[in-house]
N, C-alpha and C positions, 0 to 999 in steps of 0.2 A: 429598543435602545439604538437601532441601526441609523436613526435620522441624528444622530447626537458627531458622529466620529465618521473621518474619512481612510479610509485603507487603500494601500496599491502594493501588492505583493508580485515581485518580480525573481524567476530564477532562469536556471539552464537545466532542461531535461535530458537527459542521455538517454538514446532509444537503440535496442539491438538487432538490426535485422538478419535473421535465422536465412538457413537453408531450408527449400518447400519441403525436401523430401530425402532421404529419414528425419525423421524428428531429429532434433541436435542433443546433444547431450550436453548436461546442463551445468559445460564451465567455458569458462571465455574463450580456449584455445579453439572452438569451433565458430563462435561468433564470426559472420562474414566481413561484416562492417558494424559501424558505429556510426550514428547521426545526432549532431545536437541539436536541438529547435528552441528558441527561447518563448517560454508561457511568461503571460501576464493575467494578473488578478485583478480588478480596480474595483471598489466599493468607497463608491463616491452619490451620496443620495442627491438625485433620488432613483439612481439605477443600477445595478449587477453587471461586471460585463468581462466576461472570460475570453481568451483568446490564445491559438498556436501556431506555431510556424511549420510544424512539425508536417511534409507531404503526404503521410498513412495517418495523420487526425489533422487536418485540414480543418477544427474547431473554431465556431465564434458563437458564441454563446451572449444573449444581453436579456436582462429581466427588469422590466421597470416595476418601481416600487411607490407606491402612495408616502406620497411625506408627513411626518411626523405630525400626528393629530395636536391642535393648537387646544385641544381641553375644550373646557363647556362654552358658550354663551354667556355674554354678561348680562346680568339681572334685567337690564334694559330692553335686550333682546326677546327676552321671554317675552309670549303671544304676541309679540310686533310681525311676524311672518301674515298672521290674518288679517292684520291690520293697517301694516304697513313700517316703514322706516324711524329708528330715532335719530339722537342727533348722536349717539356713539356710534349706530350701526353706519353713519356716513360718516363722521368724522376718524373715530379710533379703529372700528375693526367693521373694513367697508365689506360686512356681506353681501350678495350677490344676491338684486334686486331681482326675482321671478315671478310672474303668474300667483304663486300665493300671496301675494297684498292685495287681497281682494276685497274688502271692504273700506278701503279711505285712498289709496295710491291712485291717484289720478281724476278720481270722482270733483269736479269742481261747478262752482254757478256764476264765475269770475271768469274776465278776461284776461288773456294773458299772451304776451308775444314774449317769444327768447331768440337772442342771437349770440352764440357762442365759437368762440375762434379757441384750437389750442396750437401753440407751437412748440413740439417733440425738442429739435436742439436743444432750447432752452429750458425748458419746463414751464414753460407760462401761459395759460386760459386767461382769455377774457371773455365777459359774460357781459350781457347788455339786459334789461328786464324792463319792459313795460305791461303794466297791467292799470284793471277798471275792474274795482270791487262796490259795491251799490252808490255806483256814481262817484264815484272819487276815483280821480286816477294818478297814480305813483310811478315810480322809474326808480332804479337802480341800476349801478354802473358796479360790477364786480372785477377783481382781479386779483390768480390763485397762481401763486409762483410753487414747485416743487423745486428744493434743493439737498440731494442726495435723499435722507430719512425724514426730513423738514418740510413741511409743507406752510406755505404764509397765506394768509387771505384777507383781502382788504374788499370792505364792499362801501361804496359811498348812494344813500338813495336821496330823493327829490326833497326828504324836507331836512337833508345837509345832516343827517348824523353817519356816522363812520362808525363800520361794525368792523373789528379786526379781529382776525383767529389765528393762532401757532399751532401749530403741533408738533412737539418734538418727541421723534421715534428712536426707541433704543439709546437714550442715554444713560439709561440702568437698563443693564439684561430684562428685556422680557417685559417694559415698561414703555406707556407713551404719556407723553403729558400733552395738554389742552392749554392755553393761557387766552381767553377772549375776554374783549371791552369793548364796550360802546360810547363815541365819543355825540356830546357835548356830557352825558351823563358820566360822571368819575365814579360813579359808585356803584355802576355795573361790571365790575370787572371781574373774574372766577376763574377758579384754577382748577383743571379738572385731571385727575392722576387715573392710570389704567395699568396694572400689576397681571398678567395672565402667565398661569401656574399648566403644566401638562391635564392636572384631574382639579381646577381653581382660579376661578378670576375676583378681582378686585381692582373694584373702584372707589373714589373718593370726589368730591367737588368742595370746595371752600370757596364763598363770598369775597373777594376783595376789598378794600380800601372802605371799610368799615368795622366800627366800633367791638360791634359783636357779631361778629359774624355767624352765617349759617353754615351749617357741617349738612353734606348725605354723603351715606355710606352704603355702598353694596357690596355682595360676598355670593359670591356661585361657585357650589362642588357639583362635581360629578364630571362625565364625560359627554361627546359630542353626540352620543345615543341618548343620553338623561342629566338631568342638569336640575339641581335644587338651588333655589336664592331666597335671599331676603336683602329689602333698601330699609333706611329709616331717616328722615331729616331730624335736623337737632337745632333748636331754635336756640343759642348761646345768652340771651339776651331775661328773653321767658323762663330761660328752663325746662324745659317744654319740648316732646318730640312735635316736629309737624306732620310728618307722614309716618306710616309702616305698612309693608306689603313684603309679600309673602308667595312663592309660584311653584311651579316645578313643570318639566317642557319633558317632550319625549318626541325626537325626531327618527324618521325612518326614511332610508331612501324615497316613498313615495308619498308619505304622510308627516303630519306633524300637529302633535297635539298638545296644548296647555291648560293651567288650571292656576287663578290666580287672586287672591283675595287680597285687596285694597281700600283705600280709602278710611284707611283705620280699621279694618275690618270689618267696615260696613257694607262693604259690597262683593261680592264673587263670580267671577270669569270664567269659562269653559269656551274654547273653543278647539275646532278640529278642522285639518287642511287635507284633500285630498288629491292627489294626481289621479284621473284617473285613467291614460295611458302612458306607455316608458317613455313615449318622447317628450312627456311632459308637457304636451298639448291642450288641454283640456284638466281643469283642478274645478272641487268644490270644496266651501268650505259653510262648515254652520259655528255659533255664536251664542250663547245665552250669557245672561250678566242677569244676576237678582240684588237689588239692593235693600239688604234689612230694615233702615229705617222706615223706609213710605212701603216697601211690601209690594215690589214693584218688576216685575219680569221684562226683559226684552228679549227675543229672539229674533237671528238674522242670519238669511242664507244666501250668499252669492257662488257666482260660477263663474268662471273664465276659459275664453277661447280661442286659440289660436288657430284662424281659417286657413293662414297660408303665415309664410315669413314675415310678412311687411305689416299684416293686419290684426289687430287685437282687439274682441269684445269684450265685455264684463255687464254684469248685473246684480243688483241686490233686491231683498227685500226683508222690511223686518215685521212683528206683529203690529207694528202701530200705523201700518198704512204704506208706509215710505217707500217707493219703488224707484230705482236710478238704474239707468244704463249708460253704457261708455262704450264709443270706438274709436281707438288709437289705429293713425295707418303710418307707416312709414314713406312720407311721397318723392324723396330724395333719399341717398344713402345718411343716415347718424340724424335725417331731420324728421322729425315728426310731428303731427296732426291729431291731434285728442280733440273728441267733440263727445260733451254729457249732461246727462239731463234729466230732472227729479220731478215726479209726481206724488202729489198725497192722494191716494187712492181713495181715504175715505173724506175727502172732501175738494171734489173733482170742481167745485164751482174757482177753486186758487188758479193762480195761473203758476205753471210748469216753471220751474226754475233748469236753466243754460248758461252751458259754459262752454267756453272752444278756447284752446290750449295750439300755439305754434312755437315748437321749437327747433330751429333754426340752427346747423354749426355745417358751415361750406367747409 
């Protein structure tokens, strides 16, 4: 409970200094002097920190403390670490992007330039996007103001629709809300609620500016060690759930592993992340997914590496042939250079699908 309360306990110690020699006898009239020193106590998280005045304890004492565990993973989160990013893990609770997204995070066969400026004063990015996906090429102009808890985002791309995002942090304890729309279309608009409990999180989304809207709902107990969820959509209209799924994650300082049944229950997830040294240099991770209706296995192993600071490998493979590799180098400080590239193994006559990725922030 020590991440909850701030304490600062302050007094005056009164200290006796004796005579070396005979031992004194033990009533004040022998006391030679007397010394005050003033102690301070402060427990102020996330650190301990003692301190005295006092010349014969000459004490400073400081203990840092790990801050109050924020509870499990939202349902969303669950096996996205092998996989890679949602739109809660960037938007609501921006995990820390590492080395385990190792099967989708960066892997592309698309062009793509970024140029990104932030400015600190203010709180305001801006983001530039051009990219070339099988011959059509698109642009987008983004721009993400932070104010205090609040974050705004406006993205305008080449065929003129307007994607706008809110998020407003801590207006209920312990709550963020989502409100994004996409303009010319009115009827995409969603409201997206995030409730995180010490040992519980909860989320919700609702549809906007339609008739009957659709409801999902997720719910995850447990802690940052183990974490149980389930989502379910609710089709208002039908009657009718659209989705349910079902996980449960178990993280370890250097692994991390899930197990997830989706799709109605038609399908089930196992995956497993490993570091395999402390610096977290190097991770593997494998992958099966069985889907009951067609009776149908995939299995996928990738690996990642970090050569040096600025450069990063990666590689996949699954049983159906699919082989990709990816290297990202850093060629400026904050800019980087991803280049990847996919072969079907067992049908070597295809031509190799390429992608090169440059992201740009002076």
């Amino acid at each position: 409970e020590i991440g909850k309360y701030k304490t600062e306990i302050s007094g005056l110690l009164i200290v006796s200094n004796f005579h070396s020699s005979p031992p004194p006898p033990h009533h004040l009239s022998q006391f030679s002097s007397l010394s005050i020193c003033f102690i301070s106590l402060r427990l102020f998280p996330p650190s301990i920190a003692f301190s005295s005045t006092h010349p014969l304890l000459p004490l400073s004492l400081s203990l840092s403390l790990a801050t109050m565990s924020k509870g499990p993973e939202i349902f969303a989160n669950i096996g996205k670490k092998a996989r890679g990013s949602s739109f809660f893990s960037q938007v609501l609770t921006p995990f820390v992007s590492e080395i385990a997204d190792l099967l989708t995070a960066g892997y592309s066969s698309d062009q793509k330039f970024t140029v990104s400026t932030y400015s600190g004063p203010v709180g305001v990015a801006l983001t530039s996007t051009a990219s070339n996906k099988g011959g059509l090429s698109t642009g987008d102009i983004g721009v993400v103001h932070k104010y205090k808890n609040h974050i705004f985002d406006v993205k305008v791309d080449t065929l003129s629709n307007i994607a706008t995002t809110l998020t407003f942090s801590d207006i209920l304890p312990s709550t963020k809300a989502v409100v994004s729309f996409k303009l010319p279309d009115y009827n995409s608009g969603k409201l997206e609620v995030l409730y995180s409990h010490h040992h519980a999180t909860f989320t919700s989304a609702v549809a906007l500016h339609q008739q009957s809207p659709a409801v999902d709902v997720s719910v995850t107990v447990g802690t940052t060690g183990i974490a149980f969820g389930a989502e379910a959509g609710y089709n208002t209209t039908s009657g009718s759930f659209t989705k349910y799924t079902a996980g449960i994650s178990i993280t370890k300082p250097d692994a991390y592993a899930s197990v997830i049944l989706g799709d109605k229950g038609d399908t089930i997830t196992a995956s497993y992340t490993h570091h395999l040294d402390e610096s977290k240099r190097s991770a593997a991770v494998g992958e099966i997914m069985r889907r009951f209706s067609t009776n149908e296995n995939t299995f996928t192993v990738g690996g990642s590496h970090a050569i040096d600071h600025l450069t990063l490998i990666k590689g996949k493979l699954n049983n159906h042939g699919k082989l990709a590799a990816l290297l990202q180098h850093e060629v400026i400080p904050k800019s980087l250079m991803t280049i990847s590239g996919e072969i079907d193994t067992k049908a070597l006559e295809k031509h190799p699908k390429f992608g090169v990725a440059i992201a740009l922030r002076p």
